[in-house]
KOLDRENMI-482841 format. One line per 3 residues: number of its first residue (from 1); their letters; for each residue x, y, z of C-alpha. Coordinates in steps of 0.5 Angstrom, whole numbers, plus 500, padded with zeros to 3 digits. Example, Ala and Ser with C-alpha at 12.3 -4.5 7.8 and 13.67 -1.06 7.14 Angstrom:
% residues 2
1	as	525:491:516  527:498:514
% end
This chain:
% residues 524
1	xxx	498:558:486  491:562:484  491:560:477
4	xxx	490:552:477  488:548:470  484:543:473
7	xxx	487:538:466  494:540:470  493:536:477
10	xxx	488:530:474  494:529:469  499:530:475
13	xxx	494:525:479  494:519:474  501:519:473
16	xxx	503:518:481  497:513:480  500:509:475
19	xxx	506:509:476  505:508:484  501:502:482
22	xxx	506:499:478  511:500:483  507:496:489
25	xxx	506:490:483  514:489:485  514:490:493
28	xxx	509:485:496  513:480:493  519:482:495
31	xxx	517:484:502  514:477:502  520:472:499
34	xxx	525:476:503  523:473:509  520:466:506
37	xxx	527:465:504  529:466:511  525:461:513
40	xxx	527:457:508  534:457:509  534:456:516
43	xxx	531:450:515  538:448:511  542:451:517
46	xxx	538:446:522  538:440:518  544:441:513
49	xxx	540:437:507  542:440:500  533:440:498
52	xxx	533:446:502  540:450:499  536:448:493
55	xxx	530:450:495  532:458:498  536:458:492
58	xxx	530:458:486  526:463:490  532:467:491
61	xxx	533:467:484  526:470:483  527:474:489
64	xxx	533:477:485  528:479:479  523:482:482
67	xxx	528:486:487  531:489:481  524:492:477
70	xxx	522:494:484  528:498:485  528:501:478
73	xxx	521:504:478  522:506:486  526:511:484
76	xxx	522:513:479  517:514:482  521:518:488
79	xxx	523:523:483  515:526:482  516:529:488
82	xxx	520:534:486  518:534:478  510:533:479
85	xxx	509:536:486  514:541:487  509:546:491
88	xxx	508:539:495  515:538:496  516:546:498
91	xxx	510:545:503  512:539:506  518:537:504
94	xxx	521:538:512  516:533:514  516:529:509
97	xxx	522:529:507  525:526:513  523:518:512
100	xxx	525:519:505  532:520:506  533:515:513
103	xxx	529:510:508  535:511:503  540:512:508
106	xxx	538:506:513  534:502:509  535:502:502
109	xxx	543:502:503  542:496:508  539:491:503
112	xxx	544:494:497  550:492:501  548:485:503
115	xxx	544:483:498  550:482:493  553:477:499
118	xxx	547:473:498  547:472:492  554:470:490
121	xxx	557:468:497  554:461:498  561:459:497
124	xxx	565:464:501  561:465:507  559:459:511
127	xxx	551:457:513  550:461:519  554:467:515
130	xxx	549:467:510  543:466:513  545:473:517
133	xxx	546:475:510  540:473:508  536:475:514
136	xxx	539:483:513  536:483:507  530:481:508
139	xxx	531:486:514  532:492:509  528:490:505
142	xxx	522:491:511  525:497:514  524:501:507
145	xxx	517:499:507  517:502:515  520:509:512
148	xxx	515:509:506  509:508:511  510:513:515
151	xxx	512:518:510  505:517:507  501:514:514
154	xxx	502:522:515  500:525:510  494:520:512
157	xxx	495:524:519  499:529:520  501:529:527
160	xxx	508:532:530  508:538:524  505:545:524
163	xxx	504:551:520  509:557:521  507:563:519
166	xxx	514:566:517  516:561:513  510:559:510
169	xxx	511:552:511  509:547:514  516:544:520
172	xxx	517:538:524  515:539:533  515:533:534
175	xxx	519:527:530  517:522:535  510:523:533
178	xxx	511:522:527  515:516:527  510:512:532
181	xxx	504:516:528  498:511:530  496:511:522
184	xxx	503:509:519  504:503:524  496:501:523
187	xxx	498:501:515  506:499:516  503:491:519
190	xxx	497:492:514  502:493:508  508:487:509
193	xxx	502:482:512  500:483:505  506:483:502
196	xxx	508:476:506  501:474:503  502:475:497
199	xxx	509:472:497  506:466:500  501:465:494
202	xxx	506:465:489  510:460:492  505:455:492
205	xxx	502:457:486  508:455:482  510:449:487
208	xxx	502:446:485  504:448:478  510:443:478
211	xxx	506:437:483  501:437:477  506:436:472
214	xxx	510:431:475  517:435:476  521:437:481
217	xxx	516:434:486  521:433:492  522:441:491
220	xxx	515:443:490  513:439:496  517:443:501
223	xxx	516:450:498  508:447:499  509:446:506
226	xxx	512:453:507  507:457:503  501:454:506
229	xxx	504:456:514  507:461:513  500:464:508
232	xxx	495:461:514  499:465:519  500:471:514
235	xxx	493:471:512  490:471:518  494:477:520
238	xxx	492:481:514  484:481:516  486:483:523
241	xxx	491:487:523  486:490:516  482:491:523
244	xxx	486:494:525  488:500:521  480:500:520
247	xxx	479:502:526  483:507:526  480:511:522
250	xxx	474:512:527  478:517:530  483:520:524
253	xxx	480:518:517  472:519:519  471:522:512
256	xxx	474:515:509  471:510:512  464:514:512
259	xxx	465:513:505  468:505:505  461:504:508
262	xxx	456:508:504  454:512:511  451:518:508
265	xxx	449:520:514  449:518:522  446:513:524
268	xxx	443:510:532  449:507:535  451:501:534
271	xxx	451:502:527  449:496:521  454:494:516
274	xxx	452:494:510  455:488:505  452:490:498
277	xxx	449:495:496  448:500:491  451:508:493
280	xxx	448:513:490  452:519:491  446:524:488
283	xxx	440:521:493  445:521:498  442:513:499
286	xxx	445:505:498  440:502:494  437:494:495
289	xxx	442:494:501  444:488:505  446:490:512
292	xxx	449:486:519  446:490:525  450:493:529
295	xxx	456:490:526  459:497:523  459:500:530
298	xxx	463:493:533  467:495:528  469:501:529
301	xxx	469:504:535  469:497:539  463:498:543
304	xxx	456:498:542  454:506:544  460:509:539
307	xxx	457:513:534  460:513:526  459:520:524
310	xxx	455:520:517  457:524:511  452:529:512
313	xxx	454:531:519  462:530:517  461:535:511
316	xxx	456:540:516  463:540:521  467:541:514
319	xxx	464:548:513  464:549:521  472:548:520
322	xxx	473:553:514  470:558:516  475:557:522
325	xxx	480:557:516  478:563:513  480:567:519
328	xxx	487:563:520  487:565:512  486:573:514
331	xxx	491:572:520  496:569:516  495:575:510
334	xxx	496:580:516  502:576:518  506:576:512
337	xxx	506:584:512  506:585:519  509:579:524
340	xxx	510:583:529  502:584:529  500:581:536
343	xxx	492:581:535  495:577:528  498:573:530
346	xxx	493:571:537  487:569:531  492:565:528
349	xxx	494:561:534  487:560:536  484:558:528
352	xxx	491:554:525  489:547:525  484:549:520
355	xxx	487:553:516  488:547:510  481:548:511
358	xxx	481:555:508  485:552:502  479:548:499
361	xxx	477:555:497  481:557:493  478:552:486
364	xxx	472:556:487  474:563:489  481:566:489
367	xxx	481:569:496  478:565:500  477:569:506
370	xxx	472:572:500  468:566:499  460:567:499
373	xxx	456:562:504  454:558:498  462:557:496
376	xxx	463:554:503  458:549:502  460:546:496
379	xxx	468:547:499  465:543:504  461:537:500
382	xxx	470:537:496  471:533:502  467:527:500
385	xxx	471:522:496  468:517:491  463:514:495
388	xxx	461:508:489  469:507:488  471:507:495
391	xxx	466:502:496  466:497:491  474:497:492
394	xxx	474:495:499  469:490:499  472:486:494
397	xxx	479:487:497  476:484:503  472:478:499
400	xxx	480:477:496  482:477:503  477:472:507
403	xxx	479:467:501  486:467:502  485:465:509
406	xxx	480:459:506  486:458:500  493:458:506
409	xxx	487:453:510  485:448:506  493:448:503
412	xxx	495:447:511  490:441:512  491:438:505
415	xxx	500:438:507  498:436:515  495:430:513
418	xxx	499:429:507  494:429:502  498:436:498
421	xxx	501:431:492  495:428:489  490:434:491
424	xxx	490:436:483  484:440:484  487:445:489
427	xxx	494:445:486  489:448:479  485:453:484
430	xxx	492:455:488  494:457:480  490:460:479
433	xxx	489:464:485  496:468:483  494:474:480
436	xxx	488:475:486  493:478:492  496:483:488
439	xxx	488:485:485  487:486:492  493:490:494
442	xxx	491:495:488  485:496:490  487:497:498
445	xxx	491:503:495  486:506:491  482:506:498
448	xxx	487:509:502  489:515:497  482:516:494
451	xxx	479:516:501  484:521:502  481:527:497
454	xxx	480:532:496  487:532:500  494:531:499
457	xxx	495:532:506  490:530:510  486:537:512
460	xxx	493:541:511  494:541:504  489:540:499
463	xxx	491:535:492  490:541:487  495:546:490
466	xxx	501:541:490  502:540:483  508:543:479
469	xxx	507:549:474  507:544:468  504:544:461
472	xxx	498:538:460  503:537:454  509:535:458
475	xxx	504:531:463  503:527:456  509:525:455
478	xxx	511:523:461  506:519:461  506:515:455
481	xxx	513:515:456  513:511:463  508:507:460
484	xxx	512:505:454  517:504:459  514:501:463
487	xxx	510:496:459  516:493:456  520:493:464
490	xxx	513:488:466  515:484:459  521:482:461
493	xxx	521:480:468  515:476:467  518:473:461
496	xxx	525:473:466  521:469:472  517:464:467
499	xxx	524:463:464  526:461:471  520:457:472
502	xxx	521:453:466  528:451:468  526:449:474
505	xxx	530:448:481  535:444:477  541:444:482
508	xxx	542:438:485  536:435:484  535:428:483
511	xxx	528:428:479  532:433:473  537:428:473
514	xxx	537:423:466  534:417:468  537:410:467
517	xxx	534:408:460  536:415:457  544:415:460
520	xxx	543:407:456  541:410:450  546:415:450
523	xx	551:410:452  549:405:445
% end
């Protein structure tokens, strides 16, 4: 891995990125719809009422789409792992690997198998029976996201593994760590939050749609007031449990949230929180900023005398931390010729945890333990990611996500006094308020794997080192294949759901039956 071509790991980079973002346009959706169609038919199982069988049926229907393309580029995008990231997968892949294969085998299975019985065994299976059916496969579906969020939460925080100097890779010490990883569980109950909101938007989007053209309205007035409750309740957790995940950052990801929040340096505790402002990463300032005293501190650290740590100082500690690396690095050097070298092998132990550190290394020199003061320190400011993009993207996800909650209120005050059928000027901005929780979905990615470089694994394994040996012109192709292919899989499905939308719920449904007048001109 001494030889890098830079052009190799940005291609790389945008690939997963792209095709990684792609996936996640399918997966809010799912997870969302999954559970609202539980709602939705319970409600038929408790009162028997054939609107609701038609109501669970239209939505499954758009469940059933959007699971297929999710699927699809799921796989895919699982794939790069061994074909983009192969130095990755040998590294980590006893760690990593594991959530991926249960996910596979426990969820994935549990949602393939069930799903099928839902969509075909409305007749075969009695009420009760299909609703366990239906709530299996949102289970599934929720427990894939379960796996995949600890698989990436540790690479955001990578507990439970160590380095091992004979194998050269880094294994599992405990499995447990890994799974109940404080990181991934914040980022689990973020994610889905969000998926159930974004389910919930498109529900009432395309309810308002139909109250505003006057169809289907005995339809859209129920799927109206499941979306709005079940999107106030959604809502609300995702700015909570956002917090959440926010502070967890002070003690795992301080680099990441230095940067959210433009914090060049560390300030008098409690800190302010900057609203706007404009970061300038070459004066190391915000620019015209506007701040809410004490606010970040609050925040972060839940108290009014917790410190968060600036950018300067966490790059000061970073040079601290690869100068321990190098140490590690010259251990692991001695121990590769010599494992039974005790003196070795007591450096090692003692240095281990920032032997990653070490790696950064080696994009500006090739032996690490070589490198010069001034290395060193232009290692340590790698660690520092895009503070203008971090900030920007967190704050427009935020300002998307306090809507919402003003969106799923109004939606719930209007339905609770029974105003949500003339309301024509919400039933416009509920429309077109459909794209904005998948805008701020992306922009959440982009936080939390931008936040994380330079690493691919978080102080272990820098991005640079993880790639595969492959040629730009490989890259490209790849690329522009994916994007073909995938531009004309997003043409579909779209095309797929507005079909359906345009057929409407038509099962059963009084207002899509002819009217007297049309059945007596037929019959003249």
């Amino acid at each position: 891995m001494d030889s890098l071509d830079p052009s190799v790991v940005d291609l790389s980079r945008l690939q997963f990125a792209l095709t990684a973002l792609y996936h996640f346009l399918f997966v809010p959706l799912t997870l969302g719809l999954s559970f609202m169609l539980v709602i939705m038919e319970a409600i038929y199982v408790m009162t028997g009422r054939p609107i609701w069988r038609q109501v669970t049926r239209f939505w499954g229907k758009i469940f059933g789409i959007n699971f297929v393309l999710g699927v699809a580029t799921g796989l895919t995008m699982e794939f790069q792992f061994g074909t983009n990231w192969s130095y990755f997968s040998h590294y980590v892949g006893d760690i990593f690997g594991a959530p991926l294969a249960i996910e596979g085998l426990m969820a994935f299975f549990l949602e393939a198998t069930f799903v099928g019985l839902m969509f075909f065994g409305w007749e075969r299976l009695s009420k009760v029976a299909h609703l366990v059916v239906t709530f299996l496969v949102a289970l599934g579906t929720n427990l894939s996201a379960l796996w995949i969020l600890i698989a990436n939460g540790w690479m955001q925080n990578p507990v439970g593994a160590a380095f091992n100097p004979e194998t050269m890779r880094m294994e599992v010490t405990d499995f447990g760590a890994v799974i109940f990883n404080p990181v991934a569980q914040a980022k689990f109950v973020h994610t889905v939050s969000a998926g159930y909101v974004t389910a919930a938007v498109v529900v009432l989007g395309v309810s308002c749609f139909y109250l505003l053209r006057g169809r289907w309205t005995a339809f859209a007035r129920r799927s109206f007031v499941v979306a709005a409750a079940f999107g106030l309740a959604s809502s609300l957790s995702v700015v909570v449990l956002g917090d959440e995940s926010g502070y967890a950052l002070t003690d795992n990801q301080k680099m990441k949230l230095a940067a959210i929040e433009a914090a060049w340096h560390t300030e008098t505790a409690p800190a302010g929180l900057t609203l706007i402002g404009m970061p300038d990463s070459t004066a190391q300032t915000t620019r015209y900023s506007v701040e809410i005293p004490w606010a970040l501190g609050l925040i972060a650290t839940r108290s009014l005398d917790g410190e968060v740590t600036g950018m300067s100082e966490l790059v000061l500690h970073a040079q601290e931390r690869i100068a321990s690396g190098q140490i590690a690095y010259r251990a692991v050097e001695v121990l590769k010729r010599d494992p039974q070298d005790a003196s070795a092998r007591a450096q090692f132990e003692a240095h281990r945890r920032d032997l990653g550190f070490a790696l950064l290394l080696k994009r500006h020199v090739a032996d690490p333990a070589a490198a010069t003061p001034e290395q060193i320190r232009t290692a340590a400011w790698d660690t520092v990611p895009s503070v203008p993009l971090m900030f920007w993207s967190f704050r427009v996800m935020a300002l998307i996500g306090f809507f919402m909650i003003a969106l799923f209120a109004t939606a719930f005050a209007l339905a609770s006094f029974r105003r949500h059928l003339e309301a024509r000027w919400f039933h416009r901005l509920a429309l077109f308020a459909i794209p904005l929780p998948w805008v701020a979905i992306e922009l959440g990615w982009i936080v939390a794997e931008m936040g994380r470089q330079p690493w691919a694994i978080d102080g272990v394994l820098p991005t640079f080192l993880a790639t595969s040996t492959l040629t730009p012109a490989a890259l490209w192709t790849t690329i522009i294949g994916f994007t073909l292919l995938y531009g004309a899989l997003a043409v579909i499905e779209i095309r797929l759901i507005l079909a359906a939308i345009r057929h409407g719920p038509v099962e059963d449904e009084p207002d899509a039956l002819p009217s007297p007048a049309t059945l007596a001109q037929a019959a003249e």
